[in-house]
N, C-alpha and C positions, 0 to 999 in steps of 0.2 A: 739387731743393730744395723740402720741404717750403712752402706758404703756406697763409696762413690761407683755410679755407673760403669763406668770404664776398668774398675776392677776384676783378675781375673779368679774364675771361681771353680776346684771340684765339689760336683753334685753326685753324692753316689760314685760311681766310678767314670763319667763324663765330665772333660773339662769343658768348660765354658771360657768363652773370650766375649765380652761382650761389644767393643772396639769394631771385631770380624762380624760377628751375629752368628759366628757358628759354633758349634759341639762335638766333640769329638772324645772317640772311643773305639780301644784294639784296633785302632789305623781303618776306622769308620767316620766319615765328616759329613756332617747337616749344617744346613744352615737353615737360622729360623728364623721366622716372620716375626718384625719389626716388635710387634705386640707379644705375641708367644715368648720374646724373649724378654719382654717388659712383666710378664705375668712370671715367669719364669724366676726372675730375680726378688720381684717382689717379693716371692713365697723364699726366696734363697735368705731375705734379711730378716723373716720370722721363724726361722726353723724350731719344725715340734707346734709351731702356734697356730692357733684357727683363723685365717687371713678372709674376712668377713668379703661376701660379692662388692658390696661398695666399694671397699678398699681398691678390690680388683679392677674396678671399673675406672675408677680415678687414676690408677695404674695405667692402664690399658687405652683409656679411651679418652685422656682426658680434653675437657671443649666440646665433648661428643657425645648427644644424645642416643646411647642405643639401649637395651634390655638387658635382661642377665640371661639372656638366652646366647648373647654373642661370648659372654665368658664360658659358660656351657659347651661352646665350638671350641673356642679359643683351647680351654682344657682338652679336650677330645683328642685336639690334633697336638699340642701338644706331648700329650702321654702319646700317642702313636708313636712320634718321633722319637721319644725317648727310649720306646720300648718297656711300657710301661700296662702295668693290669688295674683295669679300675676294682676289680671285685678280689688281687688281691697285691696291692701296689707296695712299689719298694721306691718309690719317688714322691708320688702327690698321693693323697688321700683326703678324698671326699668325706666332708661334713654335713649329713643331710640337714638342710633347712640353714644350716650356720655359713659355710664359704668351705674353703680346702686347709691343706697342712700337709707341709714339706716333710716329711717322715727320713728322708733319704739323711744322710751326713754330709755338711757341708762347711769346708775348710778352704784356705787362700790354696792358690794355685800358685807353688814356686817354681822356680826353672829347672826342678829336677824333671828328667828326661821323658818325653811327652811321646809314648808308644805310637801315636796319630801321627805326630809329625815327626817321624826319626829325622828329615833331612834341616827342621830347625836348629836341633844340635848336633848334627853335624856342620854346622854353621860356625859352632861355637868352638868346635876342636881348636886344637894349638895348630898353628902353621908348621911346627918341628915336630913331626908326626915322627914316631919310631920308623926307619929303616926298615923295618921286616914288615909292617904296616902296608907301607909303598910297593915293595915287593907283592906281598899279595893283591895290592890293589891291581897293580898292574897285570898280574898274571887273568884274574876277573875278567878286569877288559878284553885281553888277548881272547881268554875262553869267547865271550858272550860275541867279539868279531867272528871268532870261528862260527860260531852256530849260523850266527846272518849269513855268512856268507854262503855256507850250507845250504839253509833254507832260499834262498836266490837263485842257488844251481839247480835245485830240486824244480822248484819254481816254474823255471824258465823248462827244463827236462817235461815238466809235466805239460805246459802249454804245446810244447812240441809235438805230444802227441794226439793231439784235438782235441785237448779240451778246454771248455767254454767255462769264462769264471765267472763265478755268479753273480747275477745282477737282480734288483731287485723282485724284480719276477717269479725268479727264477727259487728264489727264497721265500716268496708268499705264498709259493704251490705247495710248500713244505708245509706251512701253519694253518692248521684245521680252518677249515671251509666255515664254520659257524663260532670267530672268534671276536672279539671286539673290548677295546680298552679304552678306557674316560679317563683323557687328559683334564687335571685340574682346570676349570673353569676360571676365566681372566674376572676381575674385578675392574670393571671400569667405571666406578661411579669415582665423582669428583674426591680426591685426597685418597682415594682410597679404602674407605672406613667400612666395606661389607667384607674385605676378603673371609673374614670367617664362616660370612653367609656362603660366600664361592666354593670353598671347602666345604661345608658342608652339604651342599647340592653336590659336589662330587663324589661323595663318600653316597649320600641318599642312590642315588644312580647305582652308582657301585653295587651296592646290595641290595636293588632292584632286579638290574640285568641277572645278578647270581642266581635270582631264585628261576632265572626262564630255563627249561629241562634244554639240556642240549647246549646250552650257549656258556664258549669259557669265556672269563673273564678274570683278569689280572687283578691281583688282592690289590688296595687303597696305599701300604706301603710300596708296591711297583708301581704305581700311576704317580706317586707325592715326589717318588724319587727322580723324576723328570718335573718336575715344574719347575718354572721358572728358565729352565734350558731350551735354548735354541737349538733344535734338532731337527732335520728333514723330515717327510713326516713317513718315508720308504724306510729311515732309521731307526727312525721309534719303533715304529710297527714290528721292523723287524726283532728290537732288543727286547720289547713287552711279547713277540710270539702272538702274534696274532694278524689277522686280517682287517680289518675294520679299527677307526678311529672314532673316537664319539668326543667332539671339544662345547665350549661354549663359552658364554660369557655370563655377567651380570651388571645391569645398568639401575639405579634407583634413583627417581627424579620424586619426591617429596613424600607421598604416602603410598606411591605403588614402586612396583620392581619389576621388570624387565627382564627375563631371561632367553637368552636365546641360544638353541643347542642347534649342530648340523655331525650329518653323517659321513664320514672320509673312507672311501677305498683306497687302502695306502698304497697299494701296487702302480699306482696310474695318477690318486691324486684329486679324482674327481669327487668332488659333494654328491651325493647320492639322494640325500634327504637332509631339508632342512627345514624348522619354524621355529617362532615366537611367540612366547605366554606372558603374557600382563595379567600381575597378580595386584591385588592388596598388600601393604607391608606392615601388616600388624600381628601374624603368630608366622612365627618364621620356620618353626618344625612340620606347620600345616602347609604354608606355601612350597615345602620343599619336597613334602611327602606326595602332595596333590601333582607339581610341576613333575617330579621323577615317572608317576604312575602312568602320565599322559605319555610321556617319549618312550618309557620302556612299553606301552601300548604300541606306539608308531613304529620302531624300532623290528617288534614280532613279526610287520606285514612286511618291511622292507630288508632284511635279510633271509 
């Protein structure tokens, strides 16, 4: 049954806002791509039913020429976010040759109490809070002062006696010498319409760099979990544990595609290595598998 867009929805045990664009679960929030959650619903209004690629694509892309190779990505990343197993799923389930099927259970979202977001309903409490309520409340605060202030004295004690807080140097010396993380690749073609190509040249890399003996590399759920954020790139570096950044973009001007990747020493900040591959865009799994093999070649002689 058809509902209106802006309705909100549990999926399995994530709720959904479609309004926000994000999902949430046990005080876990995603937010998903514009499409992913267009694809997302679609399959929410035929639950149990085989929701054919066409369908998906008129969903997802509609006014827009692309393959069923982008609903392909589109799902992939998807199920990622969801936390979801294609070989043996409790959300989407793949129909070879037919489209997918929403397997999960999927009922209106009421205002009963939303684990993700405890401080919505706390929103909602009464203003004539019981008395022993406030007490405790209060007593919380005084605790949680006392610690800060603890932790300040401690602080300031520690600095006193020489020592130096870490800066981000001083943090990179920490994270093995042969590390490196792939930040999602930006989509810059006009309106936007590859990001799923973007994504998936980040995952292709991903599990490129994994198979080089010696080199770690951050699973595709820690790189997906910064995208989109504005983060220094001595921050990042530091929260993904690693050395080395690997970013890029993608640009498509009629039947070719443009990718272009560069290599970041986050310590300092400087480009180490950078190029650009203009491909053909007509098998999107070959341009990505080909464009991966060439940087994670380049990549071997420059770290």
């Amino acid at each position: 049954m058809e509902r209106p867009p802006t309705t909100r929805l549990l999926i399995g045990d994530w709720h959904v806002d479609p309004a926000s664009g994000e999902v949430s679960r046990k005080g876990q929030t995603t937010r998903l791509e514009v499409r992913a959650m267009r694809l997302l619903l679609c399959l929410a209004d035929h639950p149990g039913e085989v929701v054919s690629i066409e369908q998906l694509l008129d969903q997802g892309w509609a006014g827009v020429i692309v393959s069923s190779d982008s609903v392909y990505q589109a799902m992939t990343s998807l199920r990622r976010q969801l936390g979801d197993d294609a070989k043996q799923p409790t959300y989407i389930e793949t129909v070879p040759r037919l489209g997918y099927r929403m397997v999960a259970k999927v009922r209106p979202w009421t205002d009963s109490p939303d684990p993700a977001h405890p401080e919505r309903e706390a929103g909602r409490a009464s203003p004539l809070a019981p008395s022993g309520s406030r007490v405790r409340a209060g007593l919380a605060v005084a605790l949680a002062a006392g610690v800060c202030i603890a932790l300040v004295i401690i602080s300031l004690l520690h600095a006193g006696n020489g020592s130096v807080a870490a800066s981000p140097q001083n943090t990179a010396a920490q994270q093995p010498e042969k590390s490196i993380a792939v930040v999602p690749f930006l989509d810059l073609t006009e309106g936007m319409v590859e990001e799923t190509f973007a994504d998936g040249m980040t995952e292709e890399l991903i599990d490129k760099l994994s198979k080089v003996t010696g080199l770690m590399v951050p699973s595709p759920t820690a790189s997906f979990y910064y995208k989109g954020r504005k983060i220094p790139v001595a921050d990042l570096a530091k929260n993904l544990g690693v050395i080395y950044l690997l970013d890029g973009s993608v640009r498509k001007s009629g039947s070719r595609v443009r990718v272009a990747a560069r290599l970041i020493r986050a310590d300092n900040g400087y480009v180490i290595w950078t190029e650009t591959y203009d491909r053909p865009f007509n098998d999107i799994l070959v341009v990505q598998d080909d464009i991966a093999n060439k940087v994670t070649a380049a990549l071997k002689q420059n770290l």
